[in-house]
C-alpha positions as YAML, in Angstrom:
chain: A
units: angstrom
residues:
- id: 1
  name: UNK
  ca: [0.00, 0.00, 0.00]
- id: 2
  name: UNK
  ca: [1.36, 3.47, -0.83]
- id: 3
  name: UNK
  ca: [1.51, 6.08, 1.40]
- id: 4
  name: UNK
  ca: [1.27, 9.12, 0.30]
- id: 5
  name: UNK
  ca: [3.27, 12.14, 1.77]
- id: 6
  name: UNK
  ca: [1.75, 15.24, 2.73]
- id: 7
  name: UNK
  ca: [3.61, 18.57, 3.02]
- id: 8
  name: UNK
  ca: [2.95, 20.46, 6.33]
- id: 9
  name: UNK
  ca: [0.86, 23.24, 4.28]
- id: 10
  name: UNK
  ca: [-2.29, 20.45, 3.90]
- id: 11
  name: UNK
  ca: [-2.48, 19.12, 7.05]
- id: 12
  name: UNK
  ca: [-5.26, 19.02, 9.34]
- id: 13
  name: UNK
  ca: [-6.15, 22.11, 10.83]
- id: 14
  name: UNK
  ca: [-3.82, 24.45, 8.41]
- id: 15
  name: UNK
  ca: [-5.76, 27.23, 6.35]
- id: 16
  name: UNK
  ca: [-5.77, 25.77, 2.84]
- id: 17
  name: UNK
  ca: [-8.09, 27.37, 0.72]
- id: 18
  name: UNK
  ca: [-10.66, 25.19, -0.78]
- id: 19
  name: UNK
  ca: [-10.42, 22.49, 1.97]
- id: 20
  name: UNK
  ca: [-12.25, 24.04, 4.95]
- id: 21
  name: UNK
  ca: [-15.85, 26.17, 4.86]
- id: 22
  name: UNK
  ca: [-15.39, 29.98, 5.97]
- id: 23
  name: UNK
  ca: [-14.29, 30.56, 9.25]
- id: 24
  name: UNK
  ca: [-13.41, 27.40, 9.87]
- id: 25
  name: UNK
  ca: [-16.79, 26.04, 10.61]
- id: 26
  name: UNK
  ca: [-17.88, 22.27, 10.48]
- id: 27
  name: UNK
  ca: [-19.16, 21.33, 6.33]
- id: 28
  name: UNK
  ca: [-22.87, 20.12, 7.06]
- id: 29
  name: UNK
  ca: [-23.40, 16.77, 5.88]
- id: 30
  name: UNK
  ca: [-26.32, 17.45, 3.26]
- id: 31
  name: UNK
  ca: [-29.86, 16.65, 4.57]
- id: 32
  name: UNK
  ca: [-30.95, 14.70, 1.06]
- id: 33
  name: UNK
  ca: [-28.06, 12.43, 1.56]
- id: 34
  name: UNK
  ca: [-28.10, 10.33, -1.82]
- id: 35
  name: UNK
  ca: [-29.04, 6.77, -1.57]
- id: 36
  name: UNK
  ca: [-25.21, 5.69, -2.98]
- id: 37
  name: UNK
  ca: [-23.56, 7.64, -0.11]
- id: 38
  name: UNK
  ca: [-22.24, 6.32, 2.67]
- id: 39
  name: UNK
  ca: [-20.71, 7.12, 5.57]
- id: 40
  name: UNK
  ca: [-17.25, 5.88, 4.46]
- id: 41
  name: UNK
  ca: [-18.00, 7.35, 1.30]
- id: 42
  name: UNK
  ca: [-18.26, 11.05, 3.54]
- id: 43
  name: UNK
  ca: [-14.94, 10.35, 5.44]
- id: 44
  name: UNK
  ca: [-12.93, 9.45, 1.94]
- id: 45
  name: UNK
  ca: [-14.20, 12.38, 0.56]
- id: 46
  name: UNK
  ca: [-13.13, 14.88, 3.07]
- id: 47
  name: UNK
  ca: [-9.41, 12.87, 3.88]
- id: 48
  name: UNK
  ca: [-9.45, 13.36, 0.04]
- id: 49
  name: UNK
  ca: [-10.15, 17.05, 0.45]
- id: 50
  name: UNK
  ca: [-7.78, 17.73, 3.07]
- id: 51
  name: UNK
  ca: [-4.82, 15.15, 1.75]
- id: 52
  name: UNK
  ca: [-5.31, 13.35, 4.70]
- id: 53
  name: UNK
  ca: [-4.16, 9.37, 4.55]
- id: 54
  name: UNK
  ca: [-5.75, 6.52, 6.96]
- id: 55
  name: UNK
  ca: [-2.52, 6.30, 8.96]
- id: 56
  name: UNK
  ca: [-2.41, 9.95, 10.06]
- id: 57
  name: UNK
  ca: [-6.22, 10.09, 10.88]
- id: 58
  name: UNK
  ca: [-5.46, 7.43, 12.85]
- id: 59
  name: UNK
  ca: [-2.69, 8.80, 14.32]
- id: 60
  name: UNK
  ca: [-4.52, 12.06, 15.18]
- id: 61
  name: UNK
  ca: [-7.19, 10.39, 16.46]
- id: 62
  name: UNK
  ca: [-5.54, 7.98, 18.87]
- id: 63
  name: UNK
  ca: [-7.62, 5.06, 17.48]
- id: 64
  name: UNK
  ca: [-6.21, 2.36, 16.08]
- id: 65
  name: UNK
  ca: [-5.30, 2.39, 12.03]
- id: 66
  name: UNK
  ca: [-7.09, -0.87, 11.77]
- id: 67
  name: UNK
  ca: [-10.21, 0.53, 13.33]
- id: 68
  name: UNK
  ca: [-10.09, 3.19, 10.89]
- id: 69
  name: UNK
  ca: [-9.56, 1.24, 7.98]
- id: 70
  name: UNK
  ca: [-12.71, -0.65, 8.72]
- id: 71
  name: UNK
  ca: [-14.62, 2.10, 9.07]
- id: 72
  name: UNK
  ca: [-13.08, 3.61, 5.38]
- id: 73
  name: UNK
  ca: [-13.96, -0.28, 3.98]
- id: 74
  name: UNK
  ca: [-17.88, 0.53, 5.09]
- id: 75
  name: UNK
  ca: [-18.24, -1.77, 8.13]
- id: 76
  name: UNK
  ca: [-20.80, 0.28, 10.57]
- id: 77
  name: UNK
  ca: [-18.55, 0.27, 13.61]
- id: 78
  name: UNK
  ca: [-17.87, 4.00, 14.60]
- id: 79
  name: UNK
  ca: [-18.72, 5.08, 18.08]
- id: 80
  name: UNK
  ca: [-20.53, 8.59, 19.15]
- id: 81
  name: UNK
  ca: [-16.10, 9.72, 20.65]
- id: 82
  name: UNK
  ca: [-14.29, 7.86, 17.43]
- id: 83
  name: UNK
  ca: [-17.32, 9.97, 15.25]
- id: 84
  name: UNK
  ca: [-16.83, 13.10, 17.61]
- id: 85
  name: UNK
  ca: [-12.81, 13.07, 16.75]
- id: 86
  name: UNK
  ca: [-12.97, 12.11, 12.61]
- id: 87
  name: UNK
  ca: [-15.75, 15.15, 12.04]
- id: 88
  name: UNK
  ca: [-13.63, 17.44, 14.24]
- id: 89
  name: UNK
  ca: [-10.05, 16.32, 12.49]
- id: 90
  name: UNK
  ca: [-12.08, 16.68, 8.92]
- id: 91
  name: UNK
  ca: [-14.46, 19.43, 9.05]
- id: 92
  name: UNK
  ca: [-17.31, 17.83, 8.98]
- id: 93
  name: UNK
  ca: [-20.86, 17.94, 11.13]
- id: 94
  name: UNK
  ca: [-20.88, 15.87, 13.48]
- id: 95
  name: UNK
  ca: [-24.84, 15.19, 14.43]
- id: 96
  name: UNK
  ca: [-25.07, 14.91, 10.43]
- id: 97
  name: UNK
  ca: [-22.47, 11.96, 10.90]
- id: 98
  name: UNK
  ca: [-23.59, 10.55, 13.71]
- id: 99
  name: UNK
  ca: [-27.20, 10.39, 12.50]
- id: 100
  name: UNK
  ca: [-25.79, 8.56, 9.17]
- id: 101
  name: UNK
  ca: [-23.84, 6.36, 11.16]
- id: 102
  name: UNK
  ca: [-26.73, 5.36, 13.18]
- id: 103
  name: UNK
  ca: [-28.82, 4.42, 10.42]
- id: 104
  name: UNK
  ca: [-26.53, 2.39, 8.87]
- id: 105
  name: UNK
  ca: [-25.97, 0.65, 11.87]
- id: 106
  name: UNK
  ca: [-29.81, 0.13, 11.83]
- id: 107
  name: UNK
  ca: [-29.75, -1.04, 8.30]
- id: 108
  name: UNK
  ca: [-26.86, -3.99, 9.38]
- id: 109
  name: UNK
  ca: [-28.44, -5.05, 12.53]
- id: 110
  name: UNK
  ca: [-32.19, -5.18, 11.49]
- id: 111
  name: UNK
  ca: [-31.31, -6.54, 8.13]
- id: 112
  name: UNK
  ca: [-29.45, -9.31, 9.02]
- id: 113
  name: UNK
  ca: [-32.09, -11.47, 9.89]
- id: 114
  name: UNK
  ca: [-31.32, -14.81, 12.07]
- id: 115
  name: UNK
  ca: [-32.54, -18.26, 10.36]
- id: 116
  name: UNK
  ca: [-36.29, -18.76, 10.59]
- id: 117
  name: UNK
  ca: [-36.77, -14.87, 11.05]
- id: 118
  name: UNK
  ca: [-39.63, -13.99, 8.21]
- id: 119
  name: UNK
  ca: [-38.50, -10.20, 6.83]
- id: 120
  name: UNK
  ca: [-40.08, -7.22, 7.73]
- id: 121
  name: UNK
  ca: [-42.59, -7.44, 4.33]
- id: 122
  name: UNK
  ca: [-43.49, -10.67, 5.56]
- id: 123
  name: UNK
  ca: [-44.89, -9.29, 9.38]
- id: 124
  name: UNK
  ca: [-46.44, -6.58, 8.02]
- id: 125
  name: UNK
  ca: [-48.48, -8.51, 5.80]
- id: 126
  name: UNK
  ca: [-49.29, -11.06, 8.43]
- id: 127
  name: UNK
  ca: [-49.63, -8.09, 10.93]
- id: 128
  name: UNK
  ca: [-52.48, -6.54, 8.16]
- id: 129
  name: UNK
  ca: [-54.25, -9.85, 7.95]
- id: 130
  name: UNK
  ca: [-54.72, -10.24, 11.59]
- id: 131
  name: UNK
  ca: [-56.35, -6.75, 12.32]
- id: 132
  name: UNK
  ca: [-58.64, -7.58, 9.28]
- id: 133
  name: UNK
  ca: [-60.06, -10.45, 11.63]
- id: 134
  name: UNK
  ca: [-63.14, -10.40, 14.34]
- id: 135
  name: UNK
  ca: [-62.09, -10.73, 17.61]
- id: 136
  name: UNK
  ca: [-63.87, -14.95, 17.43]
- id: 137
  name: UNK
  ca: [-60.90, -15.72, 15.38]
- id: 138
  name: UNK
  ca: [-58.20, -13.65, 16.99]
- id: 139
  name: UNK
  ca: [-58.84, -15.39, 19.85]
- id: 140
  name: UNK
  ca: [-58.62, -18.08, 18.34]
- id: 141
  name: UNK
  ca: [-55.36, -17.46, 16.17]
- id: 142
  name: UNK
  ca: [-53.86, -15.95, 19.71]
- id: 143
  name: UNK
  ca: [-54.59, -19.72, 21.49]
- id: 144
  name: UNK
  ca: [-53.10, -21.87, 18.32]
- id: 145
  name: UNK
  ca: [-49.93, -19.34, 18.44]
- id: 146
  name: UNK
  ca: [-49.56, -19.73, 22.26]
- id: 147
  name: UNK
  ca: [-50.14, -24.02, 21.94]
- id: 148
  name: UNK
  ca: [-47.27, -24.01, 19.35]
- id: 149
  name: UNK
  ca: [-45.27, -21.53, 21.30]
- id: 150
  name: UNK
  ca: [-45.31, -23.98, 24.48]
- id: 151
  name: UNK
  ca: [-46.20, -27.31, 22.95]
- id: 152
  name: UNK
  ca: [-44.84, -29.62, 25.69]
- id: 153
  name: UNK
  ca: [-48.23, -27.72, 27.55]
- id: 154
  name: UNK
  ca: [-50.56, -29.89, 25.05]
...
């Protein structure tokens, strides 16, 4: 892997034009974030902005290059601090972050679905098809649920 070297003038927290947002204020993250973006996707683009490689975000950031490279591969594994540090160190928002780092973490854990877990479509549609009955036969569907929920009680 090549490293790149970076003169002193376009480091972190030097005045380069073109690489920071007047006055030095955090870039927002935009609110329509396109579907394709990611949160990796952000970070790359701002280390690419401010010629900024893994190994010194790392090192400016006291975390760990690895950590950092699997956050830059698009494994959802920031924290609130590791997010607090990268948006600081880049110029970026940090509640924009955080909120796109949350919902990917969503997206991993509540997509991965264990074996025998029916997807989300599949609930609602059951979900929809058991308000649409009288009470008679929710009753009913509650008692055959419970029996095969606890079958050693039949």
């Amino acid at each position: 892997m090549a490293v790149r070297r970076v003169s002193s003038a376009n480091k972190l927290g030097s005045a380069v034009s073109g690489t920071a947002s007047p006055g030095g204020l955090p870039v927002p993250v935009p609110t329509e974030w396109p579907a394709a973006a990611t949160y990796a996707a952000a970070i790359r683009q701002a280390m690419d902005a401010r010629h900024v490689t893994a190994a010194e975000l790392a090192s400016l950031t006291g975390y760990s290059y690895e950590q950092l490279r699997r956050i830059l591969k698009g494994e959802p594994i920031v924290s609130d601090q590791l997010n607090q540090l990268l948006c600081k160190r880049l110029a970026l928002d940090a509640s924009s972050m955080w909120s796109v780092a949350l919902h990917e973490k969503a997206l991993r854990r509540f997509n991965s679905q264990p074996p025998g877990v029916e997807p989300v479509e599949e609930q609602t549609r059951l979900l929809a098809g058991f308000a649409r009955l009288n009470d008679t036969d929710r009753r009913r569907v509650l008692k055959l649920l419970r029996r095969l929920e606890h079958p050693e009680d039949i």
